[in-house]
SEBA-52540 format. One line per field, with one value per residue (C-alpha): chain; y, x, z; residue number from 0. Coordinates in steps of 0.02 Angstrom, whole numbers, plus 50000, padded with zeros to 5 digits. Each point is the difference from the previous one (the first is absolute). Layout:
gulum	(A, ...)
py	(Y, ...)
px	(X, ...)
pz	(Z, ...)
palum	(NUM, ...)
This chain:
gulum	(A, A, A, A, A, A, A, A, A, A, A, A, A, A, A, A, A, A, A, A, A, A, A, A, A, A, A, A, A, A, A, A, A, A, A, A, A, A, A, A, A, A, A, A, A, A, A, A, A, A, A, A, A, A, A, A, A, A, A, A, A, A, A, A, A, A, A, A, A, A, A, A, A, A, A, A, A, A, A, A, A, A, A, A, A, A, A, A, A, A, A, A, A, A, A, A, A, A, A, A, A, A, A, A, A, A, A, A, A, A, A, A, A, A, A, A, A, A, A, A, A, A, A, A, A, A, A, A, A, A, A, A, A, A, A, A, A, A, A, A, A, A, A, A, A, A, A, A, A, A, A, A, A, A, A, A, A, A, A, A, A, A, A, A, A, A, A, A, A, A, A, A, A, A, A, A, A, A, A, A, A, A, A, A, A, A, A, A, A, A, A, A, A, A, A, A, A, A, A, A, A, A, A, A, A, A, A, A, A, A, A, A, A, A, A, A, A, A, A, A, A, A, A, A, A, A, A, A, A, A, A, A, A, A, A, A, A, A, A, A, A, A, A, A, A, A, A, A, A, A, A, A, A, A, A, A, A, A, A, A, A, A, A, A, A, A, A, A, A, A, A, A, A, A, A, A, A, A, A, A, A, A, A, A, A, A, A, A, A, A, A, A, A, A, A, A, A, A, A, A, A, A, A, A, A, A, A, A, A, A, A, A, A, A, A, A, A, A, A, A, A, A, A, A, A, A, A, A, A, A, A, A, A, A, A, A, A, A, A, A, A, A, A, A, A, A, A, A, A, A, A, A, A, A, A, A, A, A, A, A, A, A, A, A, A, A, A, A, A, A, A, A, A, A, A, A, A, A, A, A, A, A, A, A, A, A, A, A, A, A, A, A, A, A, A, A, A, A, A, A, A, A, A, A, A, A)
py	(50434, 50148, 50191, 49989, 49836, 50102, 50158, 49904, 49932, 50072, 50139, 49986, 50057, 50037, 50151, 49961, 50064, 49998, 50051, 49874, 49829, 49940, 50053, 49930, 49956, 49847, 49908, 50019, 49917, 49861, 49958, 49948, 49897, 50042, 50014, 50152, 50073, 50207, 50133, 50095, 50200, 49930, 49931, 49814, 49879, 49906, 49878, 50072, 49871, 50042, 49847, 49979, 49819, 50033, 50161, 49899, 49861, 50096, 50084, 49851, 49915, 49987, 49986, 50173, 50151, 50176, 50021, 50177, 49958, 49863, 50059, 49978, 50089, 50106, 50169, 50132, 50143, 50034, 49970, 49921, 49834, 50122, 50080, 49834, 49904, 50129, 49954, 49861, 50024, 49845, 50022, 49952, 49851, 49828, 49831, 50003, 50194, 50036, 49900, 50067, 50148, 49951, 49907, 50144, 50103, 49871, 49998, 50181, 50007, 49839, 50039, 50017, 50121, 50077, 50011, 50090, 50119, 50055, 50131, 50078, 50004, 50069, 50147, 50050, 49992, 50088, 50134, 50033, 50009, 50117, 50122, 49998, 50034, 50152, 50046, 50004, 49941, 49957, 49889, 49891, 49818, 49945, 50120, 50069, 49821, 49833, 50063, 50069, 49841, 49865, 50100, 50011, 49805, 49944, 50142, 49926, 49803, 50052, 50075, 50191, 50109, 50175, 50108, 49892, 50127, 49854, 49945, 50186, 49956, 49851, 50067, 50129, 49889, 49924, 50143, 50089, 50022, 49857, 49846, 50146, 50082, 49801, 49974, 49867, 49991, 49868, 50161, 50082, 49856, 49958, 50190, 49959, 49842, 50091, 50135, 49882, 49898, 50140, 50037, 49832, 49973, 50151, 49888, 49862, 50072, 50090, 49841, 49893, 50149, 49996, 49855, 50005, 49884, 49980, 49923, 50087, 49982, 49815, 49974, 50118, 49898, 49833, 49993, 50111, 49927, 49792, 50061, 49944, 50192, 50097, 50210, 50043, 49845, 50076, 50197, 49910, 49876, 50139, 50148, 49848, 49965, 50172, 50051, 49843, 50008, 50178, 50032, 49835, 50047, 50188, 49953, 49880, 50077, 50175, 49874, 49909, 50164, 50064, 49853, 50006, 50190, 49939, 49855, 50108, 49836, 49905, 50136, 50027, 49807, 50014, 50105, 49928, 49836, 50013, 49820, 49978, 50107, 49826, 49954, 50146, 50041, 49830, 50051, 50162, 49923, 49858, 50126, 50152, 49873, 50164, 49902, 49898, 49980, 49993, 49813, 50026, 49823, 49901, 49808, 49915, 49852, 49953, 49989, 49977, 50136, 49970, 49896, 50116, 49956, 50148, 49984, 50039, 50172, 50073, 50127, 49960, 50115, 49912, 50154, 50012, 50111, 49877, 49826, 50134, 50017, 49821, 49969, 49817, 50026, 50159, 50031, 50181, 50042, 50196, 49998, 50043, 49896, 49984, 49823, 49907, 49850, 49859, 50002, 50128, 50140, 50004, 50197, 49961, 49891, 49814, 49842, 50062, 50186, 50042, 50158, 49973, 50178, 49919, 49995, 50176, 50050, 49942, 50055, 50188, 49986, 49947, 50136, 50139, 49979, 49929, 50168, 50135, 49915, 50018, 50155, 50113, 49962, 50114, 49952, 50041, 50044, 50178, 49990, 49941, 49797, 50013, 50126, 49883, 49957, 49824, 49929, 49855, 50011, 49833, 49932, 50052, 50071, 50135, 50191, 50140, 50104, 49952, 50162, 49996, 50101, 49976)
px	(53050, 49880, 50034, 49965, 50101, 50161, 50000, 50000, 50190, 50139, 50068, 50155, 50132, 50045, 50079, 50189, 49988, 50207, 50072, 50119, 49905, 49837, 49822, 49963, 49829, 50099, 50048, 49820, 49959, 50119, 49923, 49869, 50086, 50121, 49866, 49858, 49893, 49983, 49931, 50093, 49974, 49924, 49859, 50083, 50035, 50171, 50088, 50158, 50133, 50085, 50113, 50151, 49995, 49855, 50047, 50146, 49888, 49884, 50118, 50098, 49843, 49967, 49814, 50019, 49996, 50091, 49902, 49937, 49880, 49897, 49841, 50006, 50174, 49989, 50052, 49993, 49965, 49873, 50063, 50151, 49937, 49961, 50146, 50116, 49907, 50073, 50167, 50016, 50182, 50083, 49962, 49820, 50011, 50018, 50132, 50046, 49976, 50064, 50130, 50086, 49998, 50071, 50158, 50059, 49987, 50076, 50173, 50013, 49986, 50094, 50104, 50150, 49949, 49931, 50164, 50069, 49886, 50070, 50132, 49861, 49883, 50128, 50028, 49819, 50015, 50133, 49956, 49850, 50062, 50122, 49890, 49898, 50163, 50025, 49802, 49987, 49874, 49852, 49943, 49853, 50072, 49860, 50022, 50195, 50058, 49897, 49923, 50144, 50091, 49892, 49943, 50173, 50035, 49871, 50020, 50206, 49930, 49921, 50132, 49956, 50152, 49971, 50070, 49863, 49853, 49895, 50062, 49925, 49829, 49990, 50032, 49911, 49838, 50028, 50017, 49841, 49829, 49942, 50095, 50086, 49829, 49946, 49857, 49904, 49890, 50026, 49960, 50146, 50102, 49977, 50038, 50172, 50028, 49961, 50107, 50155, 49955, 50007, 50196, 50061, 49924, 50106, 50174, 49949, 49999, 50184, 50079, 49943, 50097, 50123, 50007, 50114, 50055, 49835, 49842, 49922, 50088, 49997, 49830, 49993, 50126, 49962, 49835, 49899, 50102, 49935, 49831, 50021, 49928, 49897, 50033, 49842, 50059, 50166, 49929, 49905, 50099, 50133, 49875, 49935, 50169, 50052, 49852, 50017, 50178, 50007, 49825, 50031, 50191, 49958, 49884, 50102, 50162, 49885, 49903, 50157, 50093, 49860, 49987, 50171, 49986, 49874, 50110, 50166, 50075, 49967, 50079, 50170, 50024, 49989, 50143, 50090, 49985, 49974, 50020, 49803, 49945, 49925, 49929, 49950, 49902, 49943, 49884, 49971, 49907, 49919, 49933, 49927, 49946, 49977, 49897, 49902, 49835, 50097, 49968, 49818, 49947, 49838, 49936, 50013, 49916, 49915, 50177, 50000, 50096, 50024, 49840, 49888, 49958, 50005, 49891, 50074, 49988, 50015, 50133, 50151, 50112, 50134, 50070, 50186, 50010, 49899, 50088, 50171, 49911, 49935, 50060, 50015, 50150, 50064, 49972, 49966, 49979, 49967, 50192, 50129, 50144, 50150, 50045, 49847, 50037, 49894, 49859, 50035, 49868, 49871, 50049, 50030, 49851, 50050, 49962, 50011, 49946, 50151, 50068, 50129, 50100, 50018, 50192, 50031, 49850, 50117, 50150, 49937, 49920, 50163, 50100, 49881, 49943, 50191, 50073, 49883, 50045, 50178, 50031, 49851, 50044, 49879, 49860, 49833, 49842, 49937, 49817, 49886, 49993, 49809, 49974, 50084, 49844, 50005, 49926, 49966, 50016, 49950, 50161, 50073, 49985, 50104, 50015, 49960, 50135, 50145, 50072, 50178, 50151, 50164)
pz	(54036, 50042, 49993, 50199, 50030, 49893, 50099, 50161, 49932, 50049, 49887, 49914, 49989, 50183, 50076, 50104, 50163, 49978, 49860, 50044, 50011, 49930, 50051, 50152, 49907, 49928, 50173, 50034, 49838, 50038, 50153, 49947, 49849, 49867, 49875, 49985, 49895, 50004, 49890, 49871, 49941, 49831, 50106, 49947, 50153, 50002, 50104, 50093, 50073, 50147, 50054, 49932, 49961, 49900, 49923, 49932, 49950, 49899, 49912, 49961, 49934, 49814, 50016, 50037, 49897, 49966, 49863, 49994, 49848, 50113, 50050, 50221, 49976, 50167, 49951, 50129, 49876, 49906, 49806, 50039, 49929, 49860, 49972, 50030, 49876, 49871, 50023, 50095, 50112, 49992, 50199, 49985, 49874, 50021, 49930, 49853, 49955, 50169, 49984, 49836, 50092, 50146, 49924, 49915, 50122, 50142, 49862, 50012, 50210, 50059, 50161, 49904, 49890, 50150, 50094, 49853, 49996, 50172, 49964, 49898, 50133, 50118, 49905, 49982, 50174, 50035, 49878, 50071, 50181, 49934, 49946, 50151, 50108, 49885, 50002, 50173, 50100, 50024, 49876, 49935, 50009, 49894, 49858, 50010, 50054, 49981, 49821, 49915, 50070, 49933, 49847, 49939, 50028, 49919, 49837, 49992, 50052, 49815, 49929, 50037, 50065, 50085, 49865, 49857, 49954, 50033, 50160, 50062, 49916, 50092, 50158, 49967, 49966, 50156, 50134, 49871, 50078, 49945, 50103, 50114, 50065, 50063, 49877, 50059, 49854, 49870, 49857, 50074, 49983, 49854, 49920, 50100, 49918, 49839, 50011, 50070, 49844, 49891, 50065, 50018, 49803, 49958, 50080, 49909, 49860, 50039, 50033, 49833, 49886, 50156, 50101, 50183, 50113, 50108, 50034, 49880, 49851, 50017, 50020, 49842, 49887, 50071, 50066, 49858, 49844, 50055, 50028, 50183, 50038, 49928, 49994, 50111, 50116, 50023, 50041, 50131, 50068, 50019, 50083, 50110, 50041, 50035, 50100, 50102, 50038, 50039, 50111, 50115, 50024, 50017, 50164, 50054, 49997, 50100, 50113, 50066, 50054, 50090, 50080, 50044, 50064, 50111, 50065, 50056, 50060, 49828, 49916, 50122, 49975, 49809, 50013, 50114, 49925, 49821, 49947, 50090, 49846, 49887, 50153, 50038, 49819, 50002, 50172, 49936, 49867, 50095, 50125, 49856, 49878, 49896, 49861, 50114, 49891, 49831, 49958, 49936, 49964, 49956, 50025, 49806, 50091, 50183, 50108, 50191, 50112, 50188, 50012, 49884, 49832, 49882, 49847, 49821, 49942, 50168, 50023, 50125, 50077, 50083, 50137, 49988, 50165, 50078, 49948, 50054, 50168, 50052, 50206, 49935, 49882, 50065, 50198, 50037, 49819, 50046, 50079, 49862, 50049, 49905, 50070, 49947, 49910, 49963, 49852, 49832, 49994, 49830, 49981, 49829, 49978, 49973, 49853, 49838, 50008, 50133, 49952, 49852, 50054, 50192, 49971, 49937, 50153, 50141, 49940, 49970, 50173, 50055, 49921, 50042, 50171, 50056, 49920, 50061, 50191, 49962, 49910, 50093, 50193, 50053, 49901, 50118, 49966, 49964, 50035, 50149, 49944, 50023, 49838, 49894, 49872, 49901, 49852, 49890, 49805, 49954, 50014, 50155, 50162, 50051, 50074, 49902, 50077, 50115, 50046, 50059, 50070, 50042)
palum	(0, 1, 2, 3, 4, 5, 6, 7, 8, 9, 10, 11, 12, 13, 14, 15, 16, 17, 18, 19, 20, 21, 22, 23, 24, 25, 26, 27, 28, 29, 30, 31, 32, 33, 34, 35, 36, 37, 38, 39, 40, 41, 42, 43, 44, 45, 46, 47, 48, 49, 50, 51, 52, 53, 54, 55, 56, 57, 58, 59, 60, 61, 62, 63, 64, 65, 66, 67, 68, 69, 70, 71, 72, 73, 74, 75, 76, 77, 78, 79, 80, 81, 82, 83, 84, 85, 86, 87, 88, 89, 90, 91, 92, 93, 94, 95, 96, 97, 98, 99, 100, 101, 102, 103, 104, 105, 106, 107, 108, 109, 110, 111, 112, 113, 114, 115, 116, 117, 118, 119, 120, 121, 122, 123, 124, 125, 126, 127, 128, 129, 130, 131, 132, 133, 134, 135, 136, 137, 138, 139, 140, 141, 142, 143, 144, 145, 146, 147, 148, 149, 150, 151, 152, 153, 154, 155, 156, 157, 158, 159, 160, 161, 162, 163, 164, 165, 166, 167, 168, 169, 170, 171, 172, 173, 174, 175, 176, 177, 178, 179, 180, 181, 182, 183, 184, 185, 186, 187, 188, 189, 190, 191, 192, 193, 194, 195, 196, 197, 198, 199, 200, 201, 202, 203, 204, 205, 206, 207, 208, 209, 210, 211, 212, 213, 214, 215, 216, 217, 218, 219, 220, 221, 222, 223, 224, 225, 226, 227, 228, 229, 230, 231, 232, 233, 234, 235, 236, 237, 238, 239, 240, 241, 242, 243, 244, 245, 246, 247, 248, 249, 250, 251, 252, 253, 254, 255, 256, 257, 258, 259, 260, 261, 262, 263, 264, 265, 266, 267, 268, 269, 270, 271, 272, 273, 274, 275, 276, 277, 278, 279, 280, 281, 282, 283, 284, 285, 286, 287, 288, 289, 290, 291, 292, 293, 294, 295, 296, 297, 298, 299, 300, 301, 302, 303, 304, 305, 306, 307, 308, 309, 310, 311, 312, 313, 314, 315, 316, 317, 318, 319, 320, 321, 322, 323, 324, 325, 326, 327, 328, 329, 330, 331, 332, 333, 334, 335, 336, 337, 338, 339, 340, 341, 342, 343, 344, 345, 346, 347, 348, 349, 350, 351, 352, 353, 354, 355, 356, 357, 358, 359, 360, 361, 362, 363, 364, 365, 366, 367, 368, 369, 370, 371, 372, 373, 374, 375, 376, 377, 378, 379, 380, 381, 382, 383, 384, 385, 386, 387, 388, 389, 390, 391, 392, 393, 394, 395, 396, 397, 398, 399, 400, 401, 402, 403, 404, 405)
């Protein structure tokens, strides 16, 4: 393809004109077929997949890759190829290394062990609701709520209490400049990954002299003894883990609320009928699709997608948001309602890459967003909805500041 032929693509990725549904850029995309090709920053060209069928297609099909080391891989920042091919996140491989990831991690995060994890999650919760009742409003839902929230799941999913030294470093790391500020550059994310891997290295080596009852010190006394993981495997799988848990859940948990403050009715009938609440996440996350261009794929071999052939080696972005948002599987996809039924949504991707934390994600969502209705009753926005500023990180979408009063 020319230079002139690439710059008269469309460029990706594509702004949301609602924070709350996908870029209208996608149905437009979809008209004309569930299959097209657009431009990326790197100057690269990709093909994006907008219909759900497909989206759930390609990402079922093994002909395609998450391979981060193949060559068409379609990053959308420059050195993030670069800086993935370093370490390789068990995210970005393919069967069988993915796969020896993925089973240990799928033991530690079956829906009964999420379910126990609930009276955990309730009281980080409830502790931090508590001291925002005794802070006083207002307050940043993104920073004083959502992040401290999912941070401190995912730091006790791994074994990492409040009162641990390290559990402060972690968070720490997380809410630092580096993955706090919204670095979009792959440098940048990589000097967060570093300095993650630098704490969670530090745990690992706490728990082999004194092991716990956790994640952790499993993987550390099982996993590292066989050989089935190696140390630098571990620090990474772990910081990928971490950062992936916490920066998805952290938007999601902010995005929902506001969408809620902005829907007074959706928010009086959560509390006046609080057993719609796993419906009512399971919309929530249909309709934000917060990590809508996650699933980074590229062709292994010549595969047919909706009537277009895609060559090997080109990259493939199958669009979450947009598979979430398809008229033909969910009519009036921009509406949230709480009483759609009918097809699953691919919020948490789908085939073999679907996210392995999805059970501890909907119960935290749960838990959060079902207590901040019920204990703060007068929960309402403290700033004009149209400042509210929004960002993507790589992972997720989300706002940069929610500010709230009560």
């Amino acid at each position: 393809m020319s230079d002139a032929d690439r710059v008269k693509l469309p460029a990706f990725p594509m702004p949301r004109e609602c924070p709350f549904s996908a870029p209208s850029a996608y149905a437009d995309l979809r008209r004309r077929g569930p299959v097209a090709r657009v431009r990326l920053p790197t100057g690269r060209t990709a093909w994006v997949v907008t219909g759900y069928q497909e989206v759930r297609a390609v990402l079922a099909d093994p002909r395609v890759s998450a391979d981060i080391r193949r060559p068409g891989f379609p990053a959308l920042v420059e050195g993030e190829q670069e800086a993935g091919t370093k370490t390789t996140p068990f995210i970005r491989m393919d069967p069988p290394e993915h796969s020896r990831f993925r089973r240990m991690l799928l033991a530690e995060m079956t829906v009964r062990k999420a379910r126990r994890m609930r009276r955990d999650i309730q009281r980080i919760v409830d502790d931090r609701i508590d001291e925002l009742l005794a802070y006083g409003p207002p307050a940043d839902l993104v920073t004083h709520f959502a992040h401290v929230v999912s941070s401190t799941v995912m730091c006790e999913l791994i074994g990492l209490r409040r009162g641990d030294q390290l559990f402060r470093r972690v968070t720490e790391t997380l809410g630092s400049q580096v993955f706090g500020g919204g670095s979009s550059t792959a440098e940048g994310a990589s000097e967060g990954i570093g300095a993650l891997g630098a704490v969670v290295e530090e745990a690992v080596r706490a728990r082999e002299s004194d092991p716990g009852e956790d994640l952790l010190s499993r993987l550390v006394h099982e996993r590292l003894p066989s050989g089935e993981l190696t140390r630098q495997e571990l620090v990474t799988t772990i910081s990928i883990l971490i950062v992936a848990g916490w920066e998805t859940t952290t938007n999601q948990i902010a995005l929902s609320v506001l969408a809620l403050l902005q829907r007074p009715d959706l928010l009086e009938r959560l509390r006046r009928d609080p057993a719609v609440l796993p419906q009512a996440v399971e919309e929530l996350l249909r309709s934000l699709s917060v990590g809508d261009s996650i699933a980074l794929r590229t062709a292994a071999e010549d595969i047919e997608v909706g009537g277009t052939v895609i060559p090997a080696g080109d990259g493939i972005i199958p669009l979450l948001a947009a598979a979430d948002h398809d008229p033909a599987v969910f009519p009036d996809p921009e509406r949230i309602d709480f009483d759609r039924t009918g097809r699953t949504h691919v919020a948490f991707s789908y085939g073999i890459h679907q996210c392995v934390g999805q059970n501890v994600a909907r119960l935290e969502l749960g838990v959060a967003i079902g207590t901040l209705v019920d204990r703060m009753p007068g929960l309402r926005a403290a700033e004009p909805f149209e400042s509210v500023r929004f960002r993507h990180d790589g992972i997720a979408f989300g706002p940069e500041r929610v500010l709230v009063t009560w």
